[in-house]
C-alpha angles and dihedrals in degrees: 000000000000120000112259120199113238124249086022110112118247119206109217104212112206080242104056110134126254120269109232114248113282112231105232121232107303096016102141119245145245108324100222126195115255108172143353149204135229109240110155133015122192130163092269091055150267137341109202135183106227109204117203129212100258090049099263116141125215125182110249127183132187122202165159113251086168148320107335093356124123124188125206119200133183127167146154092232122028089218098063139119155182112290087220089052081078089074105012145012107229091189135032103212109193112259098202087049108141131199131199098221128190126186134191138168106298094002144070123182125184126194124196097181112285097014132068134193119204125194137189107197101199111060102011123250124142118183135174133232145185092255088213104053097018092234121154127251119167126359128188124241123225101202140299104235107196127210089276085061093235115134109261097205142005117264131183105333151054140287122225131193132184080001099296124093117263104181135347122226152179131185124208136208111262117186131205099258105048125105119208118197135169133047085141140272102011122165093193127090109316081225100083087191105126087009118117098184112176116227093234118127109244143200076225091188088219147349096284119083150048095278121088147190098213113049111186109185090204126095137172139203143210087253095073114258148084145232135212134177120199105211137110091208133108090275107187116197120193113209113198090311110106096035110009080222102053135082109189142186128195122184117186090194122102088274148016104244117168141154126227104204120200112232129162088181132025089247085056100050091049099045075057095041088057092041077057098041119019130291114266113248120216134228133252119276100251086061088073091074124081126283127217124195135204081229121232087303138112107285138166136174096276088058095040099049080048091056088054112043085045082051094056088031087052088047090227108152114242144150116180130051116199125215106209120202093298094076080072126059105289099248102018106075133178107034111113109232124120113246103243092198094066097021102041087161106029081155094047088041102052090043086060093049096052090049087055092053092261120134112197134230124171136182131278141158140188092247125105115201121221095234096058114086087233095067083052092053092040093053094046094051096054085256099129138068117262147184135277084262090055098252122122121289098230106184137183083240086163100048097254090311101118139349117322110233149157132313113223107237099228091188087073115089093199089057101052087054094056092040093050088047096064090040086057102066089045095055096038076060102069106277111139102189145352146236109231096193125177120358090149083098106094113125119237091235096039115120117216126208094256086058085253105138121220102266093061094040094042103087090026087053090076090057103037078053094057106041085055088052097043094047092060093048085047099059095036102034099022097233130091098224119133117171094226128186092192135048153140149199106339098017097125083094088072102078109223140028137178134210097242130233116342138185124251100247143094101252085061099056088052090055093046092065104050088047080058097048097046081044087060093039084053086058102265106134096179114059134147141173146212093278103210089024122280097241114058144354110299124213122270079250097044093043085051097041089042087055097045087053084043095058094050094055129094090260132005128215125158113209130148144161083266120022128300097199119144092235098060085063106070111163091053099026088105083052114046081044094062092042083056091046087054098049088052082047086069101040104122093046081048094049098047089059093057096051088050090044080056091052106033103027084227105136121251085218107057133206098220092252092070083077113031098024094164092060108083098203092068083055088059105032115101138173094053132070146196110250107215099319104297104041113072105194125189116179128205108266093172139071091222084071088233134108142148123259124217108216106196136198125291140175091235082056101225140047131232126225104234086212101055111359096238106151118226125193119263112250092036123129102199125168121253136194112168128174126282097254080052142071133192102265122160132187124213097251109255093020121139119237122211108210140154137184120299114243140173099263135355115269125214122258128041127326111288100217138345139202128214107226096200107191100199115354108247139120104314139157129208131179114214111205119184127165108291086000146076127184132193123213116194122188125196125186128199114158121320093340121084105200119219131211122175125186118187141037096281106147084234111187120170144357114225134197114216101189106257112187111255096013122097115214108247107265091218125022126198126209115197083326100318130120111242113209116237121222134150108263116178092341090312131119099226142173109225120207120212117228111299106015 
C-alpha cells in the first residue's frame, strides 16, 4: 500500500482498502515462471503450460483481442476469471481477433497486425515489438537478485501464502529514458516514474495526493504503447520505485489478465484503448456552457430563482445551474425527495429556469442515511449492502460530517429498479442531469447481493452507480451525461467526470490540472474541475485565475464550500465575465473537439505529448495543455503571478500569442508573467479558429454563424464538427491570395485576421472560387461571406 509518513494522522475511511496477506520468516517467495511448453495453437494465438521454479504449473495464453492488440493471460485454472467479470465485463476483447502465429523450437512469436509477441520458452522471456519496423517496445524482467541474494522485484508469476494464491504479478523492463503516464486521474507528477498508486477508488479529500477518485488501470509510454489490466481489484503498480529499472504489476484478482496496445502515438494507443473498452460518449451541447452552483450550502427556491435571474441580469453566460445537497432533507441524503419546506414548487421552479435558458442538475449519492424512511424500506427489502452475518452494513460514509447510512447494492436487480424509479419523477420534472457524487465508499468486508465482498465490488461499484443513472436520463432526457466523482476502466462512456473536492490554492489547482491531463492520457475526453477551488474561499486572484483555467477546460462548473458566484467577487467579476465570454466565443472550435474526442478517445485537453509525442520535453512538461490541436494554454499556479511555458513543436513551426500576436519559436521555454484579467494562450501560427458570437446561453441547432480566425494567413486546415454534421475547410496561399474551400453545411461567415507578427494578411481571398470582400469588422481585417457561401 502506499508509503505513509510516519506522526502524520491518517485518517482510516470505512472504506481503505485491505492489505494483502505478509509471508512469515522463512515463507518462500514469489514463484516466478521459468519456462513453458506449447500446448495448443488457434488462429487467435498460444496455450502454454508455465512452469515455476519450484515446479508449480500455471495455464498461460498469448493472444490477439483486436488490431494491434495482445492479451496475456496466467492463471491457476483455465477456466478462471475476474472476479469483477461476475457483474461486469471491464474489457471486450474481439472475439474474431486473429493472430499469425509461428512457432519454432524454443520460440514462439504472435502477431495480431501492427503488434508482435515474441517468447522464448526456456528460459522464459516474452518481449513486444512494432511489428513494421521490429522495434522494441516493452520487455519483461525476470528478476533483479541483489547481493543478499533475496529477489528485488516480482516478476511473471504468482505469490502464495498459507498455500493459496494470494496475487499474480509481472514486472517489466523500464529504462531510463522512458516516461509512464496514465492510471487515471492522478494528481501527482504526469510522469508515473518512483510513483507505486494503487488502483483503488478514494474519498481523496482533495487534488493533492496519491489517492484518487478515478483509477484507470491503464498506462502508456513514450515508447509507444499502452498498457491495460483488466481487474477490479486493488491492482498496485510500482513504477521504478521500488527498483529505477522495474516496472511491476501486481494484481491480487483469480488471474493475471492484461492487454499490450501498438502506438505508435498516443492517439493511437487510445482509438485502441476504447476499441478495448468502450467508445467515450459526449455530452449535449448545452453542457458545453458554463455551470454555476449554489455551492455545498443551505438553498432553497427563493434563492435559486434569485441566482438566476442576477446571473441573466449580470449578463454572465451560463447554461447549467446546479442544485447541491439542500434541495434534499438536511440529514437524510440521499434520498431523493425534494425538501418541501425549502422547495414548496420544484415543478413551477424548473419550468421558469428553462424559460430563462437554465438547464438543472442537482446532488445525489448512492447513501442512504438511517434517519431517512427509505433506508428503512430498502433494508428491509434486501437493497443494501450487509455484513458477513447478513445484517446491514450501516457506514460513516461522510467522516463523521452527517448521518452514516446505507450503501445501495447495485448487484441487485431488484435494487437498480427501485433506485431508477425515484430518480424518474425527478427527471420527468424537469431535471436535466445529475450529480452522481461519491460511490468510493464500499467497505472491504462488505457482501453484496450477488455474494460479491467488498474488496471485488469496491472500484466496479462507480460504474454499476452510473449505468443505472444514465439509463434513467436517457430515457427521460435523452443524453447519457452524468456529472460523476468516481470511475473505472471503461468509464469514458459516463460523461462527465470532475476532479472532486479541492482545495482553494494555487498548488491545487496545479495539481488539478495535472489529475485532468493524466485523466485524458488514461482515455476520458470530458473532464471538468471545482473552478475557484471546492474548500474554502478562494482570493479575488485565485477565484479569477481558477476561472480562466475553468473556461478553457473541456467542461466548466464553479462550486465551492461557500459560493462561487461571480457577484460575490467584486474586484475580478468584469473579469471572470469576459474570460467566460471568450470561452463561448470558442465554442464551436471547443465543440468540435469534443465530438472528435467521442469518435477517436484522444483528450480535448491535451498533455502536450498527444501531440508531439517524438519530442521528450512534451513527455515531461506539465502544468500547460493543448487545447484541442491548435490552442496551448498554460494557466497561473502560482500566487507570484509568474511561471515558465513550454512552447512545443508544430508543423507551422511557431506559436501566437492570442493577446498580442507576437510569434515565439516552437521548442522554447520562456518565463511569463501576464496581467490578472489574462492568461498565457497561444495559436499554432496559421491555424484556423472556428468562433461565433458569445450569448447568454447555448441555443439548440447548429451554430448560427461562425467566424474563421486565421493567425497568419497561410496554408490550414480545420474541421468544423457540429451535431449530425461535419464540415472541412481547406486555405491556400499563393501570393497575396489565400484560396478558400470550403466543404459542409457550416454556416461559415467570415474570415477574420487577427495581426500575427511577421505574416501579412492575404490582399484578396477566394472562397470556393469566390471573391470574398475585405472590409475592417471589430479591428479586424476581415473577408466576409454572404449567406450560403
Amino acid at each position: 500500500m502506499p508509503f505513509r509518513p510516519p506522526l502524520v494522522a491518517h485518517e482510516y475511511f470505512s472504506a481503505d482498502p485491505p492489505e494483502l496477506p505478509r509471508r512469515s520468516p522463512g515463507e518462500p517467495g514469489p514463484q516466478a515462471v521459468v519456462r513453458a511448453e506449447l500446448t495448443g495453437k488457434d488462429s487467435a494465438g498460444v496455450t502454454l503450460q508455465a512452469y515455476t521454479a519450484a515446479g508449480a504449473a500455471l495455464h498461460l495464453q498469448l493472444s490477439a483481442a483486436g488490431e494491434g492488440i495482445l492479451r496475456v493471460r496466467l492463471s491457476d485454472d483455465p477456466a478462471a476469471r475476474t472476479r469483477s467479470a461476475r457483474v461486469l465485463p471491464l474489457t471486450q476483447p474481439d472475439p474474431g481477433a486473429a493472430a499469425t502465429v509461428v512457432a519454432g523450437d524454443n520460440t514462439i512469436t504472435v502477431t495480431a497486425g501492427a503488434l508482435t509477441a515474441h517468447a522464448v520458452l526456456n528460459p522464459w522471456s516474452l518481449s513486444f515489438q512494432d511489428t513494421v519496423t521490429g522495434r522494441e517496445l516493452l520487455r519483461s524482467d525476470p528478476g533483479l537478485v541483489d547481493i543478499s541474494g533475496r529477489l528485488r522485484n516480482l516478476p511473471l508469476g504468482c505469490s502464495r501464502v498459507d498455500g493459496r494464491i494470494v496475487a499474480y504479478h509481472e514486472s517489466f523492463t523500464f529504462p531510463a529514458d522512458e516516461v509512464l503516464t496514465g492510471t487515471g486521474e492522478r494528481f501527482t507528477a504526469l510522469n508515473l516514474r518512483g510513483q507505486r498508486p494503487v488502483m483503488w477508488n478514494f474519498d481523496a479529500f482533495g487534488s493533492e495526493s496519491d489517492r484518487a477518485y478515478k483509477n484507470v488501470p491503464f498506462y502508456q509510454s513514450s515508447r509507444g504503447y499502452g498498457l491495460v489490466v483488466d481487474s477490479g481489484l486493488p491492482v498496485e503498480y510500482d513504477f521504478g520505485a521500488a527498483t529505477g529499472s522495474v516496472t511491476q504489476l501486481l494484481v491480487p484478482d483469480d488471474a493475471l489478465d492484461y492487454y499490450v496496445l501498438a502506438g505508435p502515438t498516443p492517439t493511437a494507443v487510445l482509438d485502441r484503448f476504447d476499441a478495448l473498452t468502450g467508445r467515450p460518449q459526449c455530452p449535449p451541447k448545452w453542457a458545453f456552457g458554463s455551470w454555476i452552483s449554489s455551492g455545498f450550502c443551505r438553498d432553497s427556491q427563493e434563492q435559486v430563482l434569485a441566482r438566476a435571474a442576477t446571473i441573466r441580469e449580470h449578463g454572465i453566460p451560463c447554461d447549467v445551474l446546479h442544485l447541491d445537497t439542500y434541495w434534499q432533507p438536511d440529514g437524510k441524503w440521499s434520498e431523493l425527495r425534494w425538501d418541501g419546506e425549502t422547495f414548496p414548487d420544484p415543478e413551477g421552479m424548473l419550468a421558469t429556469l428553462h424559460e430563462q435558458g437554465f438547464r438543472i442538475c442537482v446532488w445525489m449519492n448512492p447513501y442512504l442515511s438511517h434517519n431517512s424512511d427509505r433506508f428503512t424500506e430498502a433494508a428491509e427489502r434486501g437493497f443494501l449492502l450487509r455484513h458477513a452475518d447478513g445484517q446491514v452494513y450501516v457506514a460513516d460514509s461522510w467522516h463523521g460530517s452527517f448521518p452514516p447510512g446505507g450503501i445501495i447494492d447495485f448487484t441487485n436487480p431488484e435494487a437498480v429498479v427501485w433506485f431508477q424509479d425515484l430518480l424518474r419523477p425527478i427527471a420527468r420534472q424537469g431535471v436535466d442531469v445529475f450529480k452522481t457524487d461519491f460511490a468510493e465508499g464500499v467497505p472491504a468486508d462488505a457482501v453484496a447481493h450477488n455474494g460479491m465482498t467488498g474488496a471485488e465490488l469496491h472500484n466496479v461499484y462507480s460504474l454499476l452507480y452510473n449505468d443505472a443513472v444514465v439509463e434513467v436520463t436517457r430515457e427521460v432526457n435523452g443524453h447519457s451525461m452524468v456529472w460523476a466523482r468516481s470511475s473505472y476502466l471503461g468509464g469514458q462512456r459516463h460523461a462527465a467526470q470532475w476532479g472532486g473536492d479541492t482545495m482553494c490554492s494555487y498548488p491545487a489547482l496545479a495539481s488539478s490540472l495535472n489529475g485532468g491531463l493524466a485523466h485524458g492520457m488514461s482515455g476520458i475526453p470530458y473532464w471538468s474541475h471545482d473552478s475557484g477551488g471546492f474548500c474554502g474561499v478562494p482570493s479575488d486572484d485565485l477565484y479569477l485565475r481558477w476561472a480562466q483555467f475553468g473556461a478553457l477546460s473541456p467542461l466548466l462548473r464553479f462550486h465551492g464550500t461557500t459560493t462561487r458566484e461571480p457577484w460575490r467577487f467584486p474586484a475580478v467579476e468584469a473579469a471572470t465575465i469576459e474570460t467566460l465570454r471568450l470561452r463561448y466565443r470558442l465554442l464551436p472550435y471547443l465543440y468540435s473537439a469534443a465530438l472528435r474526442a467521442q469518435a477517436t478517445g484522444e483528450p480535448i485537453m491535451r498533455a502536450l505529448a498527444v501531440d508531439s509525442p517524438t519530442d521528450p520535453a512534451s513527455w515531461r512538461a506539465e502544468h500547460e495543455y493543448r487545447l484541442g490541436v491548435d490552442l496551448l494554454v498554460a494557466p497561473m499556479i502560482s500566487e507570484t503571478q509568474r511561471r515558465d511555458v513550454y512552447l512545443p513543436p508544430n508543423e507551422s513551426g511557431g506559436w501566437v500569442c492570442w493577446w498580442t500576436g507576437e510569434v515565439y519559436p516552437e521548442r522554447t521555454t520562456m518565463p511569463v508573467a501576464p496581467a490578472l484579467d489574462r492568461l498565457p494562450l497561444y495559436v499554432r501560427r496559421n491555424a484556423l479558429i472556428a468562433t461565433t458570437e458569445p450569448t447568454d446561453h447555448i441555443l439548440d441547432g447548429p451554430w448560427r454563424s461562425v467566424t474563421l480566425l486565421s493567425f497568419g494567413g497561410g496554408d490550414a486546415t480545420c474541421e468544423l464538427l457540429d451535431d449530425g454534421c461535419a464540415s472541412t475547410v481547406v486555405a491556400h496561399r499563393s501570393g497575396d491570395t489565400l484560396a478558400v474551400t470550403v466543404a459542409g453545411s457550416a454556416r461559415l461567415r467570415a474570415i477574420a485576421f487577427p495581426e500575427t507578427a511577421g505574416c501579412t494578411p492575404p490582399a484578396t481571398v477566394l472562397v470556393n472560387g469566390v471573391e470574398a470582400p475585405l472590409s475592417t469588422v471589430d479591428g479586424l481585417l476581415t473577408a466576409s461571406l454572404a449567406p450560403g457561401d
